[in-house]
C-alpha positions in Angstrom: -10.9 -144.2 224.2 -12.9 -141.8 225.8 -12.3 -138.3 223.6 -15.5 -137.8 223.0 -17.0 -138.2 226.3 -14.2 -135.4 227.7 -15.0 -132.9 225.2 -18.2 -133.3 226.3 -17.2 -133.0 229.8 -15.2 -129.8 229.3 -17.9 -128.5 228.0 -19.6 -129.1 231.1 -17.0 -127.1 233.3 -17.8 -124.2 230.7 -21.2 -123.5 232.3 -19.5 -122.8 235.8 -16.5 -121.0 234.4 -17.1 -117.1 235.7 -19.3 -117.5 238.8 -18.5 -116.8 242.1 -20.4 -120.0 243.6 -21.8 -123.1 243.2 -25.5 -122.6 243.6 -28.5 -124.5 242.3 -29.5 -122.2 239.5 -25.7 -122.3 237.8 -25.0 -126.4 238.3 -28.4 -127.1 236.4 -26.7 -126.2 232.9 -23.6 -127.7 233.7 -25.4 -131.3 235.3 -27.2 -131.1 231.8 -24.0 -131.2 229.6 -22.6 -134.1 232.2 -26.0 -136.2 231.7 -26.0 -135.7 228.2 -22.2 -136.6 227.7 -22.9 -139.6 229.8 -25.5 -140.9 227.8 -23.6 -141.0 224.8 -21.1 -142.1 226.5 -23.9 -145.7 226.2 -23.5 -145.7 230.1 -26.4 -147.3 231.3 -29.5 -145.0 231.6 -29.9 -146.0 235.5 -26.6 -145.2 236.2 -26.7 -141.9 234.3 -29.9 -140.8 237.2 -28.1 -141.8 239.7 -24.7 -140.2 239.1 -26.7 -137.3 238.4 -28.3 -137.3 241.8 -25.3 -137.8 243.8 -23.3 -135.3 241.7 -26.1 -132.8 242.4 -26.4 -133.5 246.0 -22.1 -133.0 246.5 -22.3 -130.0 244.6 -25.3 -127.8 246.5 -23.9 -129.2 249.8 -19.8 -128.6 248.8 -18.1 -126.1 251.2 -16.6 -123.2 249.0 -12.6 -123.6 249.5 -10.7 -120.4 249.7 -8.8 -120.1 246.3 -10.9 -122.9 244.3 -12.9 -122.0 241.7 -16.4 -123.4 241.4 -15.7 -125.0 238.0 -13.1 -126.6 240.0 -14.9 -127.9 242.9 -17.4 -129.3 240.4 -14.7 -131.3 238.8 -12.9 -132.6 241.9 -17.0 -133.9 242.8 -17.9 -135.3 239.3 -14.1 -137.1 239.8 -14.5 -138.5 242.8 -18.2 -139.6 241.9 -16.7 -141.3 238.9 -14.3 -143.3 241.1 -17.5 -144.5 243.4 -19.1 -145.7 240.3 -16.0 -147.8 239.1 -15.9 -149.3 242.1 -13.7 -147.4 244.3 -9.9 -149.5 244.2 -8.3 -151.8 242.2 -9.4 -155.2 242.8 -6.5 -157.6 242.5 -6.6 -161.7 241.6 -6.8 -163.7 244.6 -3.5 -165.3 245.6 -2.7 -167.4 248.4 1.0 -168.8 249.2 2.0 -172.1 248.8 -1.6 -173.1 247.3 -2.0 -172.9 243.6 -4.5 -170.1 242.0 -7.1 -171.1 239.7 -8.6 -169.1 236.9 -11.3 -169.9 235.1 -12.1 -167.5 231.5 -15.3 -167.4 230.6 -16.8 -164.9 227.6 -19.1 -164.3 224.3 -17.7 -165.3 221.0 -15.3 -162.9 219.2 -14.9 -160.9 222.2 -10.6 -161.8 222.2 -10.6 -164.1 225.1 -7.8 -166.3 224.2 -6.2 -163.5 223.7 -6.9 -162.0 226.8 -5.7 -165.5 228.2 -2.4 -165.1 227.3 -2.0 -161.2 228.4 -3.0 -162.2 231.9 -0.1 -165.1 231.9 1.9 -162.8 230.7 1.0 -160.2 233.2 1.7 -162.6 236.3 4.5 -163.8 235.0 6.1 -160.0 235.1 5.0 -160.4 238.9 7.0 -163.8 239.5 3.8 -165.8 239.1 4.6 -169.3 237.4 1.9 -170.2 235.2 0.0 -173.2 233.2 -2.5 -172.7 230.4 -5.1 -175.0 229.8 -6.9 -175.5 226.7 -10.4 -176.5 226.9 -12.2 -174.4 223.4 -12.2 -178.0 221.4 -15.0 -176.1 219.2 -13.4 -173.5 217.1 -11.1 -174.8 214.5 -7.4 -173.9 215.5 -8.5 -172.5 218.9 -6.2 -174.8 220.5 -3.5 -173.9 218.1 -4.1 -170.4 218.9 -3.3 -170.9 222.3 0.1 -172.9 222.1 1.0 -170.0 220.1 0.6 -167.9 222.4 1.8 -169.8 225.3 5.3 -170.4 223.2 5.5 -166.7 222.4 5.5 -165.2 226.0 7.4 -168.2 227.2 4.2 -170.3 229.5 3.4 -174.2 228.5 0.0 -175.0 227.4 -1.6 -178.2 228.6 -4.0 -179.6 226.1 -6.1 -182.8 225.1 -6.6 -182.3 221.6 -10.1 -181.6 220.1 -11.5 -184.7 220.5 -11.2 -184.8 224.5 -14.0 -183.7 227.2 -13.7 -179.9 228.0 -14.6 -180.8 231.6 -11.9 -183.6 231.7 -9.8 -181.3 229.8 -9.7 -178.3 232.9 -9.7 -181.1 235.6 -6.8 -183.1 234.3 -5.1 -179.4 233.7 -5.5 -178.0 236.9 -3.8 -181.2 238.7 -0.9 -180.9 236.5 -0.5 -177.6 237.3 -0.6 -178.3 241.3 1.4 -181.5 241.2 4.3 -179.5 239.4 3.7 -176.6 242.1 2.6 -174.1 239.7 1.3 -171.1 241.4 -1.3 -169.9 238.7 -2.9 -171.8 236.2 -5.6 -170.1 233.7 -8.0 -172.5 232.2 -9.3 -170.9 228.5 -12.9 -172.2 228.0 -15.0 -172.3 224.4 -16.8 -168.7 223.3 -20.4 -169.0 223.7 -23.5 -167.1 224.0 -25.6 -166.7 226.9 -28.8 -167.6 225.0 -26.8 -171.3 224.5 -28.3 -173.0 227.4 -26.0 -176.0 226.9 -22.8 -174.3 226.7 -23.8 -172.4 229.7 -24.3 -175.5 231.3 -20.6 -176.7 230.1 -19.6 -173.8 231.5 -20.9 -174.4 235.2 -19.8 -178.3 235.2 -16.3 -177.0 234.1 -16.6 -174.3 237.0 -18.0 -177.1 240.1 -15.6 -179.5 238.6 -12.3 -177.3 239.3 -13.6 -174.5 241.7 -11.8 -171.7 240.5 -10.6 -168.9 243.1 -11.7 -166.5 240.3 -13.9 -166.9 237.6 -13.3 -163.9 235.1 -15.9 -162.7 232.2 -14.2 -161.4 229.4 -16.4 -158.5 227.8 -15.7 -156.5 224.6 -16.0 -152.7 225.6 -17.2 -152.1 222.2 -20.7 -153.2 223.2 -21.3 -150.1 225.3 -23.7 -150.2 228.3 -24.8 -153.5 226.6 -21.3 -155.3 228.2 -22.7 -154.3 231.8 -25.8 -156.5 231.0 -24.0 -159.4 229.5 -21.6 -159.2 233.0 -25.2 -159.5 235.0 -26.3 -162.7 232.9 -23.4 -164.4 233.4 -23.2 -163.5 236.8 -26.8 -164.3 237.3 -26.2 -168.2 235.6 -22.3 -168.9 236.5 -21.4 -166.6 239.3 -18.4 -164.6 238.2 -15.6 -163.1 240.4 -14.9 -160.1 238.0 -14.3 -159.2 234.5 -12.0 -158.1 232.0 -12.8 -155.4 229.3 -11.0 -155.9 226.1 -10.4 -153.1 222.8 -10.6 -150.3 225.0 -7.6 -148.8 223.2 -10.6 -148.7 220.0 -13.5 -146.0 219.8 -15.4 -147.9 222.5 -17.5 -144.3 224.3 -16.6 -145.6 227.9 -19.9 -146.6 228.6 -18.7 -150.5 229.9 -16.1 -149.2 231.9 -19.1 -146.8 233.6 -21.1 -149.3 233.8 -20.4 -152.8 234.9 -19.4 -152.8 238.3 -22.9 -150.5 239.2 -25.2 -153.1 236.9 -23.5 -156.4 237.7 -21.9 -155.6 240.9 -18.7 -157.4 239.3 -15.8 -155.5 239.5 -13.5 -154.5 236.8 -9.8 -156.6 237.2 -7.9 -155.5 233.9 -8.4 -154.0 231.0 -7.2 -154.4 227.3 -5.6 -151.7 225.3 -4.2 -153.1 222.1 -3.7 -155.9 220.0 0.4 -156.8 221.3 0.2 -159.7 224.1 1.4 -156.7 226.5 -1.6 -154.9 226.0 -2.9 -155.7 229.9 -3.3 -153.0 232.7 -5.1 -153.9 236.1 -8.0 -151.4 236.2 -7.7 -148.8 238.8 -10.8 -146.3 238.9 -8.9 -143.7 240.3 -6.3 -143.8 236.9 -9.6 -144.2 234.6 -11.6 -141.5 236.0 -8.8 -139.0 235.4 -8.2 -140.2 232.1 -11.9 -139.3 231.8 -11.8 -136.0 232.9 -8.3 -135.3 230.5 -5.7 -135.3 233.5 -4.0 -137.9 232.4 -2.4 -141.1 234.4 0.9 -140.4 235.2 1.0 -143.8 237.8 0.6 -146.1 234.9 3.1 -144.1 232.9 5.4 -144.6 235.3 4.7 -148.0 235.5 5.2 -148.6 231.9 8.4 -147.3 232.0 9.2 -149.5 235.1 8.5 -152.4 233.4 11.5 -151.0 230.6 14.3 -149.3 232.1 16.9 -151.1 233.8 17.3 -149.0 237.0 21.4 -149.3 236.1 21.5 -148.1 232.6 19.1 -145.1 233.6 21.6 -143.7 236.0 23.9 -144.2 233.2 22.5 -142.6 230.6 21.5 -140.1 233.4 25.1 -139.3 234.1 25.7 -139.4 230.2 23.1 -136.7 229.9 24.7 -134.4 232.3 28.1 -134.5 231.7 27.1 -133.5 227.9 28.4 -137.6 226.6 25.2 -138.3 225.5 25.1 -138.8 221.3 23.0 -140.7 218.8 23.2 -144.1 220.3 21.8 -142.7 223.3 19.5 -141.3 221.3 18.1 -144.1 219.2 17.8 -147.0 222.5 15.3 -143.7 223.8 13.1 -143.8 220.8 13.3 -147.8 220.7 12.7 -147.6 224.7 9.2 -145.5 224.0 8.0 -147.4 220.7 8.2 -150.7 223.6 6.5 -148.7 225.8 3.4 -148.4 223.4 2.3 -145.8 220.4 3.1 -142.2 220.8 -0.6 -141.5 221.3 -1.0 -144.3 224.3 2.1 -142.2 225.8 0.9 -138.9 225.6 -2.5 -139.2 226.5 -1.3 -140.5 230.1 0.2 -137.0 230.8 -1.3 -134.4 232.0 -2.2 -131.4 229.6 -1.5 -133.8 226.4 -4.9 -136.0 226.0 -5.9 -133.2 223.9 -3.5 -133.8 221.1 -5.5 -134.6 217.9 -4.7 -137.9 215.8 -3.3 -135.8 213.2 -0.5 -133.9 215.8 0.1 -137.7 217.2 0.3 -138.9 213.6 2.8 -136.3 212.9 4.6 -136.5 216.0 5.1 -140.7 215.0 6.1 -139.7 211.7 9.4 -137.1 213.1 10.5 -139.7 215.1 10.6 -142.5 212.2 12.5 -139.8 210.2 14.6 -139.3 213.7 15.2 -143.0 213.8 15.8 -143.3 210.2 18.5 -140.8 209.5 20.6 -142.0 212.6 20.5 -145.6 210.7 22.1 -144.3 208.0 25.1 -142.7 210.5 28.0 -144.8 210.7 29.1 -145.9 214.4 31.7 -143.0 214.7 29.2 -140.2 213.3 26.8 -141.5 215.9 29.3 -141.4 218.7 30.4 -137.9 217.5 27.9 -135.5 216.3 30.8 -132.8 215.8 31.8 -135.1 212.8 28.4 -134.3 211.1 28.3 -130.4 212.1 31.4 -130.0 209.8 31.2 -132.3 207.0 28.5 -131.3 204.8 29.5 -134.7 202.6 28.7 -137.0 205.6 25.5 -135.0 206.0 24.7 -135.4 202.3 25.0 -139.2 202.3 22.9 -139.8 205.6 19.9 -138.0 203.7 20.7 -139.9 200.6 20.7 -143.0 202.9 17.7 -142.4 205.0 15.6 -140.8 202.1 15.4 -137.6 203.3 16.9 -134.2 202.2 20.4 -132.5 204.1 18.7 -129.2 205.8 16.4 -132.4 207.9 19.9 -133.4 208.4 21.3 -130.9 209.7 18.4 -130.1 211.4 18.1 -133.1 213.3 22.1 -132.6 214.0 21.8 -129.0 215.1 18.9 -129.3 217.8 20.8 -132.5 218.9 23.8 -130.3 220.1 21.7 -127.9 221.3 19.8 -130.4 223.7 23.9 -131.8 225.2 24.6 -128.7 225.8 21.2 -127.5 227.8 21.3 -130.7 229.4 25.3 -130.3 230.8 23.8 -126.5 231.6 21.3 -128.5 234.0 23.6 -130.8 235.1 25.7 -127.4 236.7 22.6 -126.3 238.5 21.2 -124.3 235.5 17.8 -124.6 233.9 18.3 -123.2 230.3 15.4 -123.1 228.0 14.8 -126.8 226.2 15.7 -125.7 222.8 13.1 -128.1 221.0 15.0 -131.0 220.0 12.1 -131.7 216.7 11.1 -128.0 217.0 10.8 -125.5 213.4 12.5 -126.5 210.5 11.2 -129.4 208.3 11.4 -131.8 211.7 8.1 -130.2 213.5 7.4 -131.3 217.2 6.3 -135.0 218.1 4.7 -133.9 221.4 2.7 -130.9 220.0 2.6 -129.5 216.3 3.2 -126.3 215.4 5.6 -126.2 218.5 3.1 -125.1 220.9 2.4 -127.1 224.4 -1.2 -128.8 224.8 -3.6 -126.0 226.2 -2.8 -125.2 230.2 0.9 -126.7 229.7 3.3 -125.6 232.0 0.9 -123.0 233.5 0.2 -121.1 230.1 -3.8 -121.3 230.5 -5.4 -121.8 227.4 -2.2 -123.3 225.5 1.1 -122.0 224.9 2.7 -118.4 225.3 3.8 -116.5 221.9 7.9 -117.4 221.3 8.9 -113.7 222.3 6.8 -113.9 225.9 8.4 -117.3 226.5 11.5 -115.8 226.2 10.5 -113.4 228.9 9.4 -115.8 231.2 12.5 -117.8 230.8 14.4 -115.3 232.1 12.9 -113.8 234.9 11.6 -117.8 236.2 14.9 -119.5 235.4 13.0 -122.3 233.7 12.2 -123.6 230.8 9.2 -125.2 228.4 8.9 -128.3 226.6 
């Protein structure tokens, strides 16, 4: 999502790597790298000067901490100026109890808001929120299919007219369903249109005075680059919007809408859209986007992720399993299945710290090991996945799992081998110790999902510049008392 623009970034902290100070001769070559990776980032050329400005004015006027280096400082300023620019805190949807909320979708053609429709119903619904859709888009052929779809996958009823009906009779007749059955949300999906289309704009506003929304929410492709910032002011300008929503930033959008929009329209960002899935929703928090930016990672909405799939009851059971060494294949498997729900490998490991660095050919590899993972313990029967002892002796049953899953016995035996190693660290740790984590995909034919060629992400663990040769970690296992990934 934003790769190119920190690379450009690091580049940036390069200049100031090596001085004693922050001065005003030493923060021109590094504001230069941050204006240029700005711009084609396709953040808005106003914004760009006065980032600039303010980042300028932090840095010559920053107090020196004690023990902070000035590349350091710089970062914690261009951070916290990023933050600013996003607008500061999360803004949620209104909500007020025992009235019901009203959410009016507006957006360009193509740009996924039906779609995005049925993320945010499915979003409130995770939070308790009951919720009606309303189909008003009689224009595009099956667009009101689309939408019943939707609504019957994620489990929320659709109230619709047919194609034939009044859009504006459509959303009024919609919205009193919804508060006459005590709905607490209802999200009214309107036609795409353009904002040169001076009679769909004007559709647009009757449908708006006709059901006076609580939040009226633009729905912008992040694609478009600084462009989306402009679209959010027109609509703004014409409809009056309350915030908007910025869809395919999981793609190769360069971050400049995300920069952008809240500075240009003076809407604030509410969510965002990072896939294709109907799960693909996050509220947008500038504080968690700005250190993605900078290549820290976002642990909160990792955690969050993972909140949304672990039952709190089977953690401290597998948690207990781990430690007292009971933990097998099983186990195992409901782990991978738990991450694939939780998004791709790459979405995972770019939200911690020290892995958004991790090319797309490591993460490609890293998805590949744990398909062959997932594989081979398919092709183990019920007991041989219960008892891994039954596959360390038998090299028959070992022989038929790689016949099974398609791959040869040493991956086997591989995969078996690192799998006992990893019980028995894990029981270690469980007694207080803190072995060495063997490397449950590390060497062999497996390789490492998290990093290839079995070596952390560059500062991992404390190692600057990447990972330690396999003879110093062995040193620094030993005299520390703990171990890497």
């Amino acid at each position: 999502m934003f790769d190119a623009l920190s690379d450009r970034l690091e580049s940036a902290w390069k200049k100031l790597r090596g001085q004693d100070k922050i001065s005003e001769s030493n923060i021109q070559d590094a504001l230069r790298e941050v204006r240029r990776a700005l711009l084609e980032a396709d953040v808005n050329l106003q914004v760009v000067k006065d980032f600039i400005a303010e980042v300028e004015t932090k840095a010559q006027g920053a107090e020196v901490i004690a023990g902070v280096r000035p590349d350091q400082q710089f970062i914690k300023i261009v951070h916290d100026e990023l933050v600013q620019v996003m607008g500061e805190e999360n803004v949620p949807l209104a909500e007020e109890e025992g009235k019901t909320t009203v959410v009016l979708m507006a957006g360009l053609q193509g740009t996924g808001k039906t779609t995005a429709t049925a993320k945010l119903a499915l979003h409130l619904r995770k939070l308790n929120r009951s919720c009606l859709l309303v189909a008003t888009d009689v224009y595009r052929p099956a667009a009101i299919d689309q939408l019943i779809t939707l609504g019957k996958q994620i489990d929320v009823p659709v109230f619709e007219m047919g194609s034939d009906a009044n859009p504006v009779e459509i959303a009024r007749q919609g919205v009193e369903r919804a508060r006459a059955e005590g709905i607490n949300t209802v999200i009214v999906d309107t036609a795409g249109r353009l904002q040169i289309d001076q009679d769909m704009m004007a559709e647009l506003a009757n449908i708006k005075s006709t059901i006076a929304p609580d939040e009226t929410l633009l729905v912008v492709d992040a694609m478009t680059g600084q462009e989306a910032a402009n679209l959010t002011r027109t609509f703004h300008d014409q409809i009056g919007i309350t915030g908007a929503i910025l869809t395919k930033m999981d793609g190769d959008s360069r971050g400049g809408a995300a920069l952008s929009v809240r500075q240009i329209s003076g809407a604030p960002i509410k969510f965002i859209g990072v896939g294709e899935k109907v799960e693909a929703l996050q509220p947008f928090y500038p504080d968690r986007m700005a250190s993605r930016i900078l290549g820290m990672g976002d642990v909160l909405t990792l955690v969050e992720k993972a909140q949304e799939e672990i039952d709190i009851a089977d953690a401290e059971k597998m948690q207990e399993k781990m430690l007292s060494a009971k933990f097998d294949f099983t186990d195992f498997l409901k782990q991978l299945r738990l991450m694939k729900n939780m998004g791709s490998l790459g979405g995972i490991m770019k939200l911690i710290p020290g892995m958004g660095k991790l090319s797309d050919d490591q993460l490609k590899q890293g998805e590949t090991q744990l398909k062959r993972c997932e594989a081979m313990i398919n092709s183990m029967t019920k007991q041989e996945r219960k008892d891994p002892e039954l596959l360390a002796s038998s090299p028959s049953r070992r022989r038929r799992i790689a016949s099974g899953s398609g791959y040869r016995e040493p991956d086997v035996s591989k995969l078996v081998a690192d799998f006992q190693k990893m019980r028995a660290m894990m029981q270690q740790m469980g007694q207080g110790n803190f072995p060495g984590m063997p490397g449950m995909f590390g060497g062999g034919g497996m390789g490492n999902p998290l990093a290839a060629g079995n070596r952390p992400a560059p500062g991992w663990r404390g190692y600057p510049g990447g990972a330690a040769p396999a003879k110093k970690k062995k040193k620094e296992k030993k005299k520390k008392g703990f171990g890497t990934l």
